[in-house]
N, C-alpha and C positions, 0 to 999 in steps of 0.2 A: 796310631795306636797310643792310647793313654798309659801313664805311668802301672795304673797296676795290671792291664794287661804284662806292658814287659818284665813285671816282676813274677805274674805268675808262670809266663813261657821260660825264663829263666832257672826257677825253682824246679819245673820240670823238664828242663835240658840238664839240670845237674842230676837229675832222677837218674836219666837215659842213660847219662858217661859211666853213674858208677854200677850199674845192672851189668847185670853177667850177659856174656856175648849170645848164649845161647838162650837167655830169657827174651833178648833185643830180637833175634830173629824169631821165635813163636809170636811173640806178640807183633812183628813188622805192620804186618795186614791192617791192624787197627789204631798202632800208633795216634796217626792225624787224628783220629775220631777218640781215641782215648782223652788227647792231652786238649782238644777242643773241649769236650763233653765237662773236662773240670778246672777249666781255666778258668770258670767265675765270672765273663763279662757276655753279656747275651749275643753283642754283635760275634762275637766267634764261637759262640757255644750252639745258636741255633738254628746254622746248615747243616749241625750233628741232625739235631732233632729232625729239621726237614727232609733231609735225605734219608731219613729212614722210609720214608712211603714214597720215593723215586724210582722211574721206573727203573732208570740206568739202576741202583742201587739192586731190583728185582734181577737183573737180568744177570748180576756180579759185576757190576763195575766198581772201584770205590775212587777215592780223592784225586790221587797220580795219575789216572786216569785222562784227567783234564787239566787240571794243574802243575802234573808235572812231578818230580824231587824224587825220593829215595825216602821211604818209612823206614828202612831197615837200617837207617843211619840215625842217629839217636839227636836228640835235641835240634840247635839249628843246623843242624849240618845237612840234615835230610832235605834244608831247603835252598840248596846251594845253588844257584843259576847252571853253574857247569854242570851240575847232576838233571840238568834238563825242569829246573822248578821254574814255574809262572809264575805264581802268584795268583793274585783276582786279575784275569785277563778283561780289555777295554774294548771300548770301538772296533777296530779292526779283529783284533783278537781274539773275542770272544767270537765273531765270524769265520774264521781260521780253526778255533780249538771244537767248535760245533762240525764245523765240515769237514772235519780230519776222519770221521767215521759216517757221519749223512751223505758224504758225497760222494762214498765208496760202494759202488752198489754191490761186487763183492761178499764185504766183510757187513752190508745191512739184512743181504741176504740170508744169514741167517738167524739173525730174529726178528724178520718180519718182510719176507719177499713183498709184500705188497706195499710196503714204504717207499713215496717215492725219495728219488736220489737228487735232484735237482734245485732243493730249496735254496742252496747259495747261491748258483746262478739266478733264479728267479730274483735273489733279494738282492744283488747287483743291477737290474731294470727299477728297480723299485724307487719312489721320490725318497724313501730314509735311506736306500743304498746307493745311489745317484749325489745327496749331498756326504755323505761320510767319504765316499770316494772321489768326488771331485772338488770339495769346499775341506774336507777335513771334519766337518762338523758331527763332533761324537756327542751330542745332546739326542741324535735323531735315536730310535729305537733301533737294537740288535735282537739277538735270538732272547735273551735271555730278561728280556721289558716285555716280552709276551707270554714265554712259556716260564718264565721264573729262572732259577739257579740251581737251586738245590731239590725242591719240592715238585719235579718236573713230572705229570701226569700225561695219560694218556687222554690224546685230544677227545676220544668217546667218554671221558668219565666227567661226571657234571663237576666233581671240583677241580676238573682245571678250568684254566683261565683263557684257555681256545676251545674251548666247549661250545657250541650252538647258544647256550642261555648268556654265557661270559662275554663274548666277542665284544657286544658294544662296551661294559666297563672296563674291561681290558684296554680295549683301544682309547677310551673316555681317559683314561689315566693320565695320558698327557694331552692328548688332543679335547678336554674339556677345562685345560687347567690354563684360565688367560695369562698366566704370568710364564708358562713353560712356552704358551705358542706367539705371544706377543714380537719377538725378532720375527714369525716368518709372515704376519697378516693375515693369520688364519682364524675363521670365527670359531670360539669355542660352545654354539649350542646344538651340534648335532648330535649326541647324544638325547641331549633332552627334549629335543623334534621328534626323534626317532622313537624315544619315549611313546610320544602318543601316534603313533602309526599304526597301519592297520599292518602291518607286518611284525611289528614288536607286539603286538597283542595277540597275532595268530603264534608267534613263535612259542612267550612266556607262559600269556594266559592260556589259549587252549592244546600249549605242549605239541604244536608243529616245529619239528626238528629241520623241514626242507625249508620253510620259510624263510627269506633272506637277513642277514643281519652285516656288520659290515664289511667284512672279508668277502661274503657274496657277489657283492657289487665291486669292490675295490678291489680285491685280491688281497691274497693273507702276505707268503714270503715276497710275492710281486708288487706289494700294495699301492696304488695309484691312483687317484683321481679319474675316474672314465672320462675320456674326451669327447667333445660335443659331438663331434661325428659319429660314433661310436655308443652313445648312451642307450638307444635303440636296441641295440646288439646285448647288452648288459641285460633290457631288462627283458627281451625278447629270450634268452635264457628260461625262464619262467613261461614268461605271457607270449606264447610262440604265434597263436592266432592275429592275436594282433597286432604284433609285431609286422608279420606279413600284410594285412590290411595297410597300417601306415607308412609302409616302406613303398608302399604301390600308389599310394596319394598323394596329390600334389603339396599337401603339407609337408610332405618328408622332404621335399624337394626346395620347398620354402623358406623352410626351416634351418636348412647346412646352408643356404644360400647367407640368411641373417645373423646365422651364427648364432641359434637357439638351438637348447638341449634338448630337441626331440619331446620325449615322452615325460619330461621334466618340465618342458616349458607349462603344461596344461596340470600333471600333477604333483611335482613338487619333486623334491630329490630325498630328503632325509624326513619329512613328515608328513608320509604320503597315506591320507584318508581314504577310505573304502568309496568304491565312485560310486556316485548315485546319478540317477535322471537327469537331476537336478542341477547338473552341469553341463545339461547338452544343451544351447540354446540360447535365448537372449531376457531370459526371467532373471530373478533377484538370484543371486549364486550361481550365477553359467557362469563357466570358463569362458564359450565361444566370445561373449561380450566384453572381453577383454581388446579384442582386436576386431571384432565384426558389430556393424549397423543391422537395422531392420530392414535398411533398402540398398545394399552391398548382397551379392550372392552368395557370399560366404553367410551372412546371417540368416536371407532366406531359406536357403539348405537348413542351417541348424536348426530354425524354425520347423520347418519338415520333417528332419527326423527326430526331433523331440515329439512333435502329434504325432508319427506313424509306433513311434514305443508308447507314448504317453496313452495311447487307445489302443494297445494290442495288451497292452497291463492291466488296464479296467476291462476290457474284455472276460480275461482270464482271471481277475477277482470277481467280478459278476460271476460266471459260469464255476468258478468254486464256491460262492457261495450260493448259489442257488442248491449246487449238490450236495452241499454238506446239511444245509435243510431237510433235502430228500433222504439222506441217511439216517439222520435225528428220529424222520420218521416212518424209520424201516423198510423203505425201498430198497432193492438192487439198484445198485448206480456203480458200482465198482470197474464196469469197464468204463465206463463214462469218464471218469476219474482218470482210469490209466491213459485217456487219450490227450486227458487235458497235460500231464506230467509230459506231453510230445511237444502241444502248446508253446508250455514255460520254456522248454529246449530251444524253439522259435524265438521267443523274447530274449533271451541269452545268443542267440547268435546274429541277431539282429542290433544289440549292444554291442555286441563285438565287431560289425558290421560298420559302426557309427565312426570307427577310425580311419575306414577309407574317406569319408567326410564326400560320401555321394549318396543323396534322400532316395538316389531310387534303388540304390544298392541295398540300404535299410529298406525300403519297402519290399524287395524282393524277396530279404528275410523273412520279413514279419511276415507275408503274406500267410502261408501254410498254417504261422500259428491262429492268425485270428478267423480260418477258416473252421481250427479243430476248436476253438475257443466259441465261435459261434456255433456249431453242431450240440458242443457237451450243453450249453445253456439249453440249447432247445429240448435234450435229452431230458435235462434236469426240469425243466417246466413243466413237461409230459409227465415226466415222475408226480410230479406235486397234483397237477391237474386228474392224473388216475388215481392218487391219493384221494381227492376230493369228492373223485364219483365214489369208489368205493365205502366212503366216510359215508353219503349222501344214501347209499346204496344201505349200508350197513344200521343208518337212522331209520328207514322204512322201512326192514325187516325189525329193526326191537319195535317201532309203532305198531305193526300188524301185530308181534306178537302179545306187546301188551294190551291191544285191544282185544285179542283173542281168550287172553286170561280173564278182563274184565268181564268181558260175555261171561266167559265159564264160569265166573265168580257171582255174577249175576245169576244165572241160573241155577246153579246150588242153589244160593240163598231162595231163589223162589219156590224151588223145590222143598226147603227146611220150610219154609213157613205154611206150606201147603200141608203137608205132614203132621204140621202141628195145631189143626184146627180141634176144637173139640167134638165129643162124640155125640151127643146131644143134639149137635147142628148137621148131625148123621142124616 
């Protein structure tokens, strides 16, 4: 505390002594929040400000609450240890004065039965509650590096900072800063990986709130690292189909053996791009070719199921665009259409398919599709081809009838000229 901090709390402890007793108890309540509010220095003046839109502050709680002391004691006295005053509580502390009312399911139960009660235990498993309690190290994060101190929101409301859009710079705060993570060896660009993933784009840009961000995966109060064994499990949460697929393959089995991350090892852990074809196989951008040849079984398989999707996909773009021609040109093809949307459903479970890493597994998928894929084309050909008779049909009725007009017009005119002989030639 600087000098004119302690001159302004000073000035107004002498306020407090000489006020009348019963002025000191009306105002008790707001003391702290009074003598902060006009003390002049911003570090003590704007957890006033911030806890005005806190919920605690919503619900009636105010300073003593957490900190401790006697308002109704005038000046410093109100902040006397024996009268039960903290201070700014630390490390441990702040863990203690947060779970003196979150861990009481009790007294959470009534403002908010469906709060859970467990977040200290959880944050005791956790690697920042793992080193605080057994290293001592209070650099690591506590409740209050997440949800703030004063300005504590509710986790649904987009300005907090455990919000679904927050999560990663929240956590970014320390774990992107090389000079905070430098003691523990930890890289600081997974934020800015994560950045470009298709999971931060599903979340931010098109406003998917279930999408993963990094609580998801690591856990919020439990927060940890997924272990290799385990990373499957994490992301099979989500991608539950597939998960099962490669929990049944011999890569899964491969895999815990070498001591690779599962579903990480092939797409990445914090900048994980939306998967395409393009990855299955031994072309330019396959995953597979990282670890498989063209004459290993493993690369033949990949080889295989990349043509058994790579031609069940041009199938079903041939046969949509054949039909979407046909519609251009006002054919019925509309169930056609709906058979082919059964198709693409085949192509999708046939990529999902590709994680048991068996081509006849994928073929088995694909098969149905590229049956209903060849049907719709043929439908849609038909379309086109009756188009054509009818066009063909519809040109020799306008020839008949403009040749029939011409007669007719012919004959008038022969008729006018007949008519118009003269009478002489009678």
């Amino acid at each position: 505390m600087n000098t004119r901090q302690v001159a302004a709390l000073l000035a107004l402890a002498g306020l407090s002594a000489v006020a009348p007793a019963e002025i000191r108890a009306q105002e008790s309540e707001s003391m702290c929040v009074e003598c902060h509010a006009a003390i002049g220095d911003d570090v003590l003046a704007r957890p006033v400000a911030e806890f005005a839109d806190d919920v605690h502050a919503e619900n009636g709680f105010g300073c003593v609450d957490c900190h401790g002391g006697d308002p109704t004691v005038g000046g410093f006295g109100g902040m006397d240890p024996e009268l039960g005053f903290i201070g700014v509580p630390r490390g441990r502390d702040v863990i203690a004065v947060c779970g003196r009312c979150h861990s009481n399911a009790e007294f959470m139960h009534q403002y908010d039965p469906a709060l859970r009660v467990d977040q200290v235990t959880e944050y005791w498993t956790s690697t920042h509650g793992q080193r605080l309690s057994e290293t001592g190290d209070t650099a690591v994060a506590v409740c209050s590096d997440c949800h703030h101190a004063h300005g504590i929101r509710r986790a649904s409301t987009p300005l907090s900072p455990v919000h679904p859009t927050n999560v990663a710079a929240t956590c970014g705060t320390c774990h992107a800063d090389a000079g905070r993570m430098a003691p523990y060896s930890i890289p600081v660009d997974q934020v800015e990986k994560y950045s470009r993933s298709v999971h931060h784009a599903a979340l931010v840009e098109q406003g998917d709130l279930s999408a993963p961000t990094c609580n998801d995966c690591h856990g919020n109060h439990g927060a940890a690292p997924p272990g290799i064994s385990w990373v499957g499990n994490v992301c099979g949460q989500c991608h539950a189909v597939i998960a099962e697929r490669f929990t049944e393959s011999r890569h899964s089995r491969t895999f815990a053996a070498l001591g690779m991350p599962g579903c990480a090892t092939c797409h990445g852990n914090h900048e994980i791009h939306e998967a395409s074809d393009e990855m299955l196989g031994l072309g330019e951008g396959a995953v597979c070719s990282r670890c498989h040849g063209p004459d290993d079984p493993g690369g033949k398989a990949a080889t295989a199921m990349h043509a058994t999707i790579d031609s069940l996909s041009l199938r079903i773009d041939s046969a949509r665009a054949v039909l979407h021609a046909a519609e251009v040109a006002g054919m019925e093809i509309s169930a056609a259409q709906a058979d082919l949307t059964d198709a693409h459903s085949a192509l999708v479970k046939a990529r999902t398919a590709m994680h048991a890493f068996s081509a006849d597994t994928v073929a088995e998928a694909a098969a149905p599709g590229s049956e209903i894929a060849a049907a719709s084309l043929e439908r849609g050909l038909a379309a086109l081809a009756d188009l054509r008779v009818r066009r063909l049909g519809l040109a020799a009725s306008v020839a008949v009838i403009l040749l029939f007009v011409l007669g007719l017009f012919l004959k008038i005119r022969e008729r006018d000229s007949g008519s118009g002989e003269s009478p002489d030639h009678a």
